[in-house]
Biopython code that builds the backbone (N, CA, C, O; Angstrom):
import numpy as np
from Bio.PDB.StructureBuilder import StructureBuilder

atoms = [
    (1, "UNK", "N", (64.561, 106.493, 129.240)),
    (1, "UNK", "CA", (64.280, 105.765, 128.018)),
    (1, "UNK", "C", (64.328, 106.680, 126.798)),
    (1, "UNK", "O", (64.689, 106.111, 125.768)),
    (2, "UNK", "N", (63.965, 108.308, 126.670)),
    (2, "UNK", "CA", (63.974, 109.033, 125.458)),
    (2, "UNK", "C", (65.195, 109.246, 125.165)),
    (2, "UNK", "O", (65.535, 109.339, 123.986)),
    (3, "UNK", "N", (66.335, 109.396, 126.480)),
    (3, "UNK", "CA", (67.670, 109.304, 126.261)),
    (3, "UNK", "C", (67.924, 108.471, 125.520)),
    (3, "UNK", "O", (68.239, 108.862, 124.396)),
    (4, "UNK", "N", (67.918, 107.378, 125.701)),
    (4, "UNK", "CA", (68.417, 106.020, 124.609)),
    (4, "UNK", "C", (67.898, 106.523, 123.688)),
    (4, "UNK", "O", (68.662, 107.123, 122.931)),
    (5, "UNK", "N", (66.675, 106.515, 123.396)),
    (5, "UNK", "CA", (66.112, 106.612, 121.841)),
    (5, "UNK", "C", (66.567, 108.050, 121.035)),
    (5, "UNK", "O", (66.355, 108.213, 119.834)),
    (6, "UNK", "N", (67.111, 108.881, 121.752)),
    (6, "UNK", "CA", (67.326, 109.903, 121.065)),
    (6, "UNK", "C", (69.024, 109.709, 120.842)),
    (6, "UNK", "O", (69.630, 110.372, 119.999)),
    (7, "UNK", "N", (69.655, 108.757, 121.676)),
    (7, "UNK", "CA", (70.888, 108.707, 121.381)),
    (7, "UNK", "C", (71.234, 107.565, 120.008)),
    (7, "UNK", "O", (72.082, 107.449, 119.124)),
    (8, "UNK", "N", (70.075, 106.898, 120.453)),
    (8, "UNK", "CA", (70.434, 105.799, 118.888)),
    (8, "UNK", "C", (69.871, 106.292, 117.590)),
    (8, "UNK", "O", (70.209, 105.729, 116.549)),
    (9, "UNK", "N", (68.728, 107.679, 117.570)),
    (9, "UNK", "CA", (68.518, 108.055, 116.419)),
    (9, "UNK", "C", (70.314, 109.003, 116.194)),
    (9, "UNK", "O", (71.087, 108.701, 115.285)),
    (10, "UNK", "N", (70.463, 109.559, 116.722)),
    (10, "UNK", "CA", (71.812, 110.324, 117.137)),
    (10, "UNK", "C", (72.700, 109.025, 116.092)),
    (10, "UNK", "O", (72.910, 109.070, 114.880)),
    (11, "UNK", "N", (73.016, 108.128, 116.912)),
    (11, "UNK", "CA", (74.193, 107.222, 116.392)),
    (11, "UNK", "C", (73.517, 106.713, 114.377)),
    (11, "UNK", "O", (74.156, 106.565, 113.336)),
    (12, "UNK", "N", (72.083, 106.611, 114.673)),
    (12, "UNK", "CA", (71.933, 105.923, 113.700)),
    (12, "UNK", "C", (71.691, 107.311, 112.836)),
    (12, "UNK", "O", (71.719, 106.872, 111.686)),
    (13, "UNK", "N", (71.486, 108.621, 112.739)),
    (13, "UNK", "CA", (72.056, 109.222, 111.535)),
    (13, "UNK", "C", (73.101, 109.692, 111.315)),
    (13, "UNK", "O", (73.224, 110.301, 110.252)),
    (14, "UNK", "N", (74.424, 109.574, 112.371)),
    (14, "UNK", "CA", (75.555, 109.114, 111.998)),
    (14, "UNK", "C", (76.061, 108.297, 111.107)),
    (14, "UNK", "O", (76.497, 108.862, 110.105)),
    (15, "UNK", "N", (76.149, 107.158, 111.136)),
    (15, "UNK", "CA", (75.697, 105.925, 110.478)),
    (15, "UNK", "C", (75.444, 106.269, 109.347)),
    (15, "UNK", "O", (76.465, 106.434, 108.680)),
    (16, "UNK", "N", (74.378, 106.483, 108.744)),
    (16, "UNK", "CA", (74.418, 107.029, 107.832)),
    (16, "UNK", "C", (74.684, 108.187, 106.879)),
    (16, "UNK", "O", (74.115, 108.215, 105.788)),
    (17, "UNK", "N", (75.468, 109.076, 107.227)),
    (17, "UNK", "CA", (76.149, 110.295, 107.050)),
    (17, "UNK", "C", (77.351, 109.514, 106.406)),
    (17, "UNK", "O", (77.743, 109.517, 105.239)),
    (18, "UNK", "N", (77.955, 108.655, 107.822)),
    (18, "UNK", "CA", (79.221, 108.188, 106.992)),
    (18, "UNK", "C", (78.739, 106.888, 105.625)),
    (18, "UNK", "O", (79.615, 106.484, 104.861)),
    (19, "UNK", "N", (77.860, 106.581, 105.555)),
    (19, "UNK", "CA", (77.689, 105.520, 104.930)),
    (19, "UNK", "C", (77.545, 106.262, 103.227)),
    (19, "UNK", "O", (77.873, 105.817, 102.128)),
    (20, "UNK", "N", (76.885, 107.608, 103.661)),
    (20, "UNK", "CA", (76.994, 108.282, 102.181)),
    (20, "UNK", "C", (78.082, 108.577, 101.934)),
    (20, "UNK", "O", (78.254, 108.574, 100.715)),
    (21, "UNK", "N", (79.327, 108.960, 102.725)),
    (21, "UNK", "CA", (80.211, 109.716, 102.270)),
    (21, "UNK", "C", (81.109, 108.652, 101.660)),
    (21, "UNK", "O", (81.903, 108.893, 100.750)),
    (22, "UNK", "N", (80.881, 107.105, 102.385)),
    (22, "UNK", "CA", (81.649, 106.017, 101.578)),
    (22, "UNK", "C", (81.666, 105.894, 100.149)),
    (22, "UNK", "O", (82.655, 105.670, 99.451)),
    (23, "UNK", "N", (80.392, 106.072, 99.751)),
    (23, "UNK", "CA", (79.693, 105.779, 98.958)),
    (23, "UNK", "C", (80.153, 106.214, 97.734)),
    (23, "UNK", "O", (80.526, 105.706, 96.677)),
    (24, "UNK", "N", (79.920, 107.996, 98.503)),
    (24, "UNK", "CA", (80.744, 109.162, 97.499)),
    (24, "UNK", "C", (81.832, 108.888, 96.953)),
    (24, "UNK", "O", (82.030, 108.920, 95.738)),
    (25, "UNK", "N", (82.992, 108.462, 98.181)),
    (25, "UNK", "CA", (84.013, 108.811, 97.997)),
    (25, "UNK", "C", (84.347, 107.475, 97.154)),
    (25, "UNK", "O", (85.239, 107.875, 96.407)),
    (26, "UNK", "N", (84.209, 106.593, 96.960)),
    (26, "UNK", "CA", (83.961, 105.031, 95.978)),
    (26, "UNK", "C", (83.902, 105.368, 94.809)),
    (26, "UNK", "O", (84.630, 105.071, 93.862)),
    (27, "UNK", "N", (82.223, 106.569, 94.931)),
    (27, "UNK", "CA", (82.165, 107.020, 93.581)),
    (27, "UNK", "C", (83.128, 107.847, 93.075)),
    (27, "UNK", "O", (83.384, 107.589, 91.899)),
    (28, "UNK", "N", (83.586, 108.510, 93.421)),
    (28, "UNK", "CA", (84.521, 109.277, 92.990)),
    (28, "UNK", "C", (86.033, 108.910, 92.479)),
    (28, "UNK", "O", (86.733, 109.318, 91.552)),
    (29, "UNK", "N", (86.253, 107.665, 93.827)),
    (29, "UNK", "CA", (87.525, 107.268, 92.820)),
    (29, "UNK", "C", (87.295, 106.109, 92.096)),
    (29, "UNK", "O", (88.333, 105.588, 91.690)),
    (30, "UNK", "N", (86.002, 105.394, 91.729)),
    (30, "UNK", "CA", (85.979, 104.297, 90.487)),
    (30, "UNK", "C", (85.933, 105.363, 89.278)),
    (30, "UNK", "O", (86.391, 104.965, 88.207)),
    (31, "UNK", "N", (85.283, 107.048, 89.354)),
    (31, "UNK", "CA", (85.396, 107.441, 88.046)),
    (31, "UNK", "C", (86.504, 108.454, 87.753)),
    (31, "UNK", "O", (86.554, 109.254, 86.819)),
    (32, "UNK", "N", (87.496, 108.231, 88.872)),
    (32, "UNK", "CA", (89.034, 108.840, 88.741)),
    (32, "UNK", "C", (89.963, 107.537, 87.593)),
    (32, "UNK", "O", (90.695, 107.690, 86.614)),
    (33, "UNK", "N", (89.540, 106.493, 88.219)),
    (33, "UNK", "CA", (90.465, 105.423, 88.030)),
    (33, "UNK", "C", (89.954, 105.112, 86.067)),
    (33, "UNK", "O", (90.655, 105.027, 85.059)),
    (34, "UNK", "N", (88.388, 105.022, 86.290)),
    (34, "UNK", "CA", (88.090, 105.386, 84.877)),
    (34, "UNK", "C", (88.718, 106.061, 83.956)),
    (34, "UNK", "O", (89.561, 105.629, 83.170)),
    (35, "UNK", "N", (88.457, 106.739, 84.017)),
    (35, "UNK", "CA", (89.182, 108.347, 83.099)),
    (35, "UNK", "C", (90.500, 107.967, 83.250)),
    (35, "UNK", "O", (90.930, 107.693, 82.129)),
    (36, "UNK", "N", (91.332, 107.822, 84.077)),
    (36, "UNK", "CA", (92.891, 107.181, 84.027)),
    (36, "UNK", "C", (92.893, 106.217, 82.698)),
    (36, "UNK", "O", (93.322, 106.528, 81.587)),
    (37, "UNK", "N", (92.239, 104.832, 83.134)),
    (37, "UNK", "CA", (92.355, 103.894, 82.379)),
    (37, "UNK", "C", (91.950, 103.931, 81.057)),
    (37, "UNK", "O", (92.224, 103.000, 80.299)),
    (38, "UNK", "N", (91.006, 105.403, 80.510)),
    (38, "UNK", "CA", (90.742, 105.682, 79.221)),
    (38, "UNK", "C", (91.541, 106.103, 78.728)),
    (38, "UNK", "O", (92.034, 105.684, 77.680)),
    (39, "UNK", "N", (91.919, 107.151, 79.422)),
    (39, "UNK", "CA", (93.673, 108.091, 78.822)),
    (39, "UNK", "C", (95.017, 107.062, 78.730)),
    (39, "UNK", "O", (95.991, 107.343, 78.033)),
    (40, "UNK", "N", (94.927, 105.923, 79.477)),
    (40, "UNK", "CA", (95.834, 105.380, 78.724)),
    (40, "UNK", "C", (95.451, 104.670, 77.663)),
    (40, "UNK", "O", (95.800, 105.182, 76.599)),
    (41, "UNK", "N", (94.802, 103.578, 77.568)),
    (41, "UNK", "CA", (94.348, 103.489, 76.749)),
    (41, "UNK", "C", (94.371, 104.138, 74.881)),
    (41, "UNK", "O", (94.545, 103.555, 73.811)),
    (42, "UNK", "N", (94.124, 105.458, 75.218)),
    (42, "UNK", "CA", (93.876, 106.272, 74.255)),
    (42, "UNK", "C", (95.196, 106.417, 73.586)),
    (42, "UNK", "O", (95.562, 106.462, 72.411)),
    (43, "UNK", "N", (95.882, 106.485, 74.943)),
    (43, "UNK", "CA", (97.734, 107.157, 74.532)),
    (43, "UNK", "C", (98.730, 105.982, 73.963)),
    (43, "UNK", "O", (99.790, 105.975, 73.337)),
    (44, "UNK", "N", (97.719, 104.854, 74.579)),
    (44, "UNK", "CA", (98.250, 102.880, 73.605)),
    (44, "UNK", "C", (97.544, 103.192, 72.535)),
    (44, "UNK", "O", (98.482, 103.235, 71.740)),
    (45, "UNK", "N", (96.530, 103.464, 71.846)),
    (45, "UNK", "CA", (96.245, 103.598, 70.733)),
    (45, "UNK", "C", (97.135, 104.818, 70.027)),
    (45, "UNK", "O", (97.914, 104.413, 69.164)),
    (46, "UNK", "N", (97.131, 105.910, 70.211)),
    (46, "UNK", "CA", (98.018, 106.769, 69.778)),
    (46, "UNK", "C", (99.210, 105.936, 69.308)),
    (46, "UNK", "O", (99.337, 105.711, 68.105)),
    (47, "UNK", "N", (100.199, 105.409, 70.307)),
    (47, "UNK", "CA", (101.522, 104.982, 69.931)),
    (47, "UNK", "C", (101.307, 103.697, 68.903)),
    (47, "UNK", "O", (102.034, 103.447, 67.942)),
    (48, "UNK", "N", (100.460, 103.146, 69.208)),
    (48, "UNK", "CA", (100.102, 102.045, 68.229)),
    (48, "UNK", "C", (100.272, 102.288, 66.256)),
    (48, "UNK", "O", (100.881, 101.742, 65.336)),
    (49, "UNK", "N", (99.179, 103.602, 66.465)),
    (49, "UNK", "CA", (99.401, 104.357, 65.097)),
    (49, "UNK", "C", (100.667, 104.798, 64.984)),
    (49, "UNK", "O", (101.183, 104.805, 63.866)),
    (50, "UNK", "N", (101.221, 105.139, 65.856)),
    (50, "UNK", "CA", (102.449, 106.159, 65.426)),
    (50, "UNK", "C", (103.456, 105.171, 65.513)),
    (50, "UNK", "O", (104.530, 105.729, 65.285)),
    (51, "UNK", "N", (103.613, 103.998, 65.729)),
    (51, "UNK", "CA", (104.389, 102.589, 65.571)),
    (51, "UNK", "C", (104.437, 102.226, 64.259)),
    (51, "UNK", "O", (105.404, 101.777, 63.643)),
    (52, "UNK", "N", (102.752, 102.565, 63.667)),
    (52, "UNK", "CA", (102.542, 102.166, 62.169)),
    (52, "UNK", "C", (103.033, 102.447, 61.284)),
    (52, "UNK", "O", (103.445, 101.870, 60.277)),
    (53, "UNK", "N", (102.984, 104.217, 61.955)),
    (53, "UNK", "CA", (103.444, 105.104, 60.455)),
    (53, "UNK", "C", (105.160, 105.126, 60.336)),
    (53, "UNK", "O", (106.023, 105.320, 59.480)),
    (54, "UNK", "N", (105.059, 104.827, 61.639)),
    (54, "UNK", "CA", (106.773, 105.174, 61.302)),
    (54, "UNK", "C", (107.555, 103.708, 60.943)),
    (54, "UNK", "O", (108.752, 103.724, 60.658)),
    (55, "UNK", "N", (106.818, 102.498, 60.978)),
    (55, "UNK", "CA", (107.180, 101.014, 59.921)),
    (55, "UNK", "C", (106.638, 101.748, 58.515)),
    (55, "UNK", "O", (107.483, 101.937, 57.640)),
    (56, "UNK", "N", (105.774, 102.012, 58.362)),
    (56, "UNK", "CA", (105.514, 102.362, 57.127)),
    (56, "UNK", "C", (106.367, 103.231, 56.213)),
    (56, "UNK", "O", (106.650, 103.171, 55.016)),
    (57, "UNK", "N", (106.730, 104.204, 57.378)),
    (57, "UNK", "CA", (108.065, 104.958, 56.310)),
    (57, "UNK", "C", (108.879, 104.394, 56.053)),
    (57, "UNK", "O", (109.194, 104.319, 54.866)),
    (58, "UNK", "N", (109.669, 103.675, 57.114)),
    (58, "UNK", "CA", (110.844, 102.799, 56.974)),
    (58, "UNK", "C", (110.790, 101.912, 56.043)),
    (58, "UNK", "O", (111.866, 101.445, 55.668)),
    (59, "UNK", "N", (109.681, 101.488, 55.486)),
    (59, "UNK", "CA", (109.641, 100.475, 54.249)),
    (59, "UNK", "C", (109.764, 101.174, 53.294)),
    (59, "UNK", "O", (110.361, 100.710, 52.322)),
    (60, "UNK", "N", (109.161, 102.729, 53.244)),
    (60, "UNK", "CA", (109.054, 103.643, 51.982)),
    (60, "UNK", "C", (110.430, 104.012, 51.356)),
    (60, "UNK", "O", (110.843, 104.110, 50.200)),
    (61, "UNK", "N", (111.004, 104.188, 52.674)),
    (61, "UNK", "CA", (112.241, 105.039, 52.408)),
    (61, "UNK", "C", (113.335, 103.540, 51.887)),
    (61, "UNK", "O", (114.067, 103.659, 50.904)),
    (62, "UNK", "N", (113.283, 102.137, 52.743)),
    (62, "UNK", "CA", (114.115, 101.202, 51.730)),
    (62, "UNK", "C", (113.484, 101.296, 50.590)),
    (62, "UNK", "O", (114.286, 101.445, 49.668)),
    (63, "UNK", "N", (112.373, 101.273, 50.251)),
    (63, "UNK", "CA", (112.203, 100.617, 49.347)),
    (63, "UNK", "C", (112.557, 102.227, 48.194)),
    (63, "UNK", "O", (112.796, 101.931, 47.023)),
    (64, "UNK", "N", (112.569, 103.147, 48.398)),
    (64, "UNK", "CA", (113.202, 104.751, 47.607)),
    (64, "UNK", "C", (115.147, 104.116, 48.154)),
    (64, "UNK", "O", (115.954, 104.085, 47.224)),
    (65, "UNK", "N", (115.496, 103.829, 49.115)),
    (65, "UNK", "CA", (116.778, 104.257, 48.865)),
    (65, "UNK", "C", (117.286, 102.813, 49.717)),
    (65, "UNK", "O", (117.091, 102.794, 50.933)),
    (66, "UNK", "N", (117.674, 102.098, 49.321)),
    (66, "UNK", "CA", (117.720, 100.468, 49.277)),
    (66, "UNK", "C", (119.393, 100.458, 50.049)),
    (66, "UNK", "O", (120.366, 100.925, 49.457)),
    (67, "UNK", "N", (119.455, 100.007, 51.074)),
    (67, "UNK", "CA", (120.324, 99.844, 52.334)),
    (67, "UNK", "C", (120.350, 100.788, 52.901)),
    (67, "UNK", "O", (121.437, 101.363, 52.967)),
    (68, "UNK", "N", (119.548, 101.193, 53.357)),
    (68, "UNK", "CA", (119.076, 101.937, 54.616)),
    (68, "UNK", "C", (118.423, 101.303, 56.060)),
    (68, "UNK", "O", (118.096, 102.059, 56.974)),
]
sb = StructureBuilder()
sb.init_structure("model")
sb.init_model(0)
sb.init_chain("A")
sb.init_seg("    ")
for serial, (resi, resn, name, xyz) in enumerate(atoms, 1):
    if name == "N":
        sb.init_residue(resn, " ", resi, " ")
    sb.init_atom(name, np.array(xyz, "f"), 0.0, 1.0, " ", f" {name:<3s}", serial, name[0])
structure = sb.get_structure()
């Protein structure tokens, strides 16, 4: 009978060993995938501005040198 009981504490902190490492490893890639999805993000805002400025010249420059 201590056999059993020492084999199911055995299995059952197994069990939980892997249950942390799930856990971890979850955590780790929801705040991989994070940080991904900020950097793009960031790099759509970047081009966004730089979409702006460069309509903005293009109006500057017709409107300085007209058929362009």
């Amino acid at each position: 009978m201590e056999g059993a009981q020492r084999a199911l504490r055995i299995v059952s902190f197994l069990l939980l060993v892997q249950i942390v490492a799930l856990v971890a490893g979850f955590l780790l890639m929801y705040r991989t995938q994070l940080a991904i999805v900020q950097r793009l993000d960031a790099i759509r805002q970047e081009m966004q501005t730089t979409n702006q400025h460069m309509s903005d010249l293009k109006m500057g420059l017709q409107r300085l040198i007209p058929g362009i």
